[in-house]
C-alpha positions as MATLAB code, in Angstrom:
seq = 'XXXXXXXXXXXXXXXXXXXXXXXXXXXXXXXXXXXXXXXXXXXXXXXXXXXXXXXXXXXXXXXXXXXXXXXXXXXXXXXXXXXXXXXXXX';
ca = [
      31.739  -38.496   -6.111;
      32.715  -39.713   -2.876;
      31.678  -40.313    0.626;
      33.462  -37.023    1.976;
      32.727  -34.837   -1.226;
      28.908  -35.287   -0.975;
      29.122  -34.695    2.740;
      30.740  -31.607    1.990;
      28.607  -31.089   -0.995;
      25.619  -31.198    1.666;
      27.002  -28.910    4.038;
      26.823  -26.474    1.134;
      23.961  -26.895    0.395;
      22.544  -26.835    3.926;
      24.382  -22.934    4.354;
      22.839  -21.941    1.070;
      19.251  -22.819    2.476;
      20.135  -21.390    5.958;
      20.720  -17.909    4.311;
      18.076  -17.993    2.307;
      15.737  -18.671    5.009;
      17.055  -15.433    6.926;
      16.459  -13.514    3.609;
      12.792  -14.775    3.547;
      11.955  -13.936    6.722;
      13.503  -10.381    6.355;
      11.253  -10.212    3.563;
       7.843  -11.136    5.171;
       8.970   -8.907    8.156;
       8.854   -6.193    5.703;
       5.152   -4.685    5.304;
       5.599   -3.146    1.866;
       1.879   -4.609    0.793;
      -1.588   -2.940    1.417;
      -2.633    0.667    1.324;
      -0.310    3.676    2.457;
      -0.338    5.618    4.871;
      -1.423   10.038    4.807;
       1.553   10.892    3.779;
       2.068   13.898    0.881;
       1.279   12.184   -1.808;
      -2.309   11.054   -0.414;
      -2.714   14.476    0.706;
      -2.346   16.007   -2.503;
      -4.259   13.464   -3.877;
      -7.322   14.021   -1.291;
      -7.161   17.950   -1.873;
      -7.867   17.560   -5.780;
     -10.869   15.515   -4.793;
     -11.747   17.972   -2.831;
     -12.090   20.636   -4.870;
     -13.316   18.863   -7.714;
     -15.858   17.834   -5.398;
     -16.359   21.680   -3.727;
     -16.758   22.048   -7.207;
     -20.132   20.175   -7.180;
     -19.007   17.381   -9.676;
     -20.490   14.194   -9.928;
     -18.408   11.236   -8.568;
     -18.502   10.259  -12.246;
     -17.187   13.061  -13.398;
     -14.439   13.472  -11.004;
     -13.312    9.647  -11.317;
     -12.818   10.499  -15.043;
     -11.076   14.050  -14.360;
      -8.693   12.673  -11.316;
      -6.099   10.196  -11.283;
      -8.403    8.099   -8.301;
     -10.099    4.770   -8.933;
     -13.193    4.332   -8.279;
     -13.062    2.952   -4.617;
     -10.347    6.200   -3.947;
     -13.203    8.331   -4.711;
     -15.649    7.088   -2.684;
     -13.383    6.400    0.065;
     -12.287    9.981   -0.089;
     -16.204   10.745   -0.024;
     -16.359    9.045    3.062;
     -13.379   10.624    4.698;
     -14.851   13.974    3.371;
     -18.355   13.741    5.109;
     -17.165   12.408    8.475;
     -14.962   15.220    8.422;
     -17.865   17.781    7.828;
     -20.006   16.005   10.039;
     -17.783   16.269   12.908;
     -17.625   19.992   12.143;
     -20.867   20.263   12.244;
     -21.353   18.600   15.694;
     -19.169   21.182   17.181;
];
């Protein structure tokens, strides 16, 4: 290899990195990480807790009848008393 083919060779090589540095920071521009937002799926999600919990159900039991984790449960829980405490203040 030459002088002028490794130059060229380099040049290459330096538009290769250049587009993969725009594809990297489209990537971490993207926030696809974390937890969703209420959108339907959450909704529906919230509802069964809901009435499992209307129900009068243990937190134990509905963990093991829903699809929720743990830390879903409770964190519907939480959603579900602020709600009905801010009913109640009304």
């Amino acid at each position: 290899m030459n002088l002028e083919e490794a130059l060229r060779e380099i040049e290459r090589l330096k538009q290769i990195i250049d587009e993969k540095d725009k594809e990297i920071e489209a990537l971490q521009k993207k926030k696809n990480a974390g937890r969703k937002k209420n959108n339907a799926q959450w909704q529906e999600s919230y509802e069964a807790f809901v009435e499992l919990y209307e129900q009068g159900l243990s937190m134990i039991e509905i963990i093991e009848q829903s699809e929720c984790s743990r830390r879903t449960c409770y964190r519907y829980k939480s959603y579900y008393d602020n709600i009905m405490k801010m009913k109640e203040e009304k």
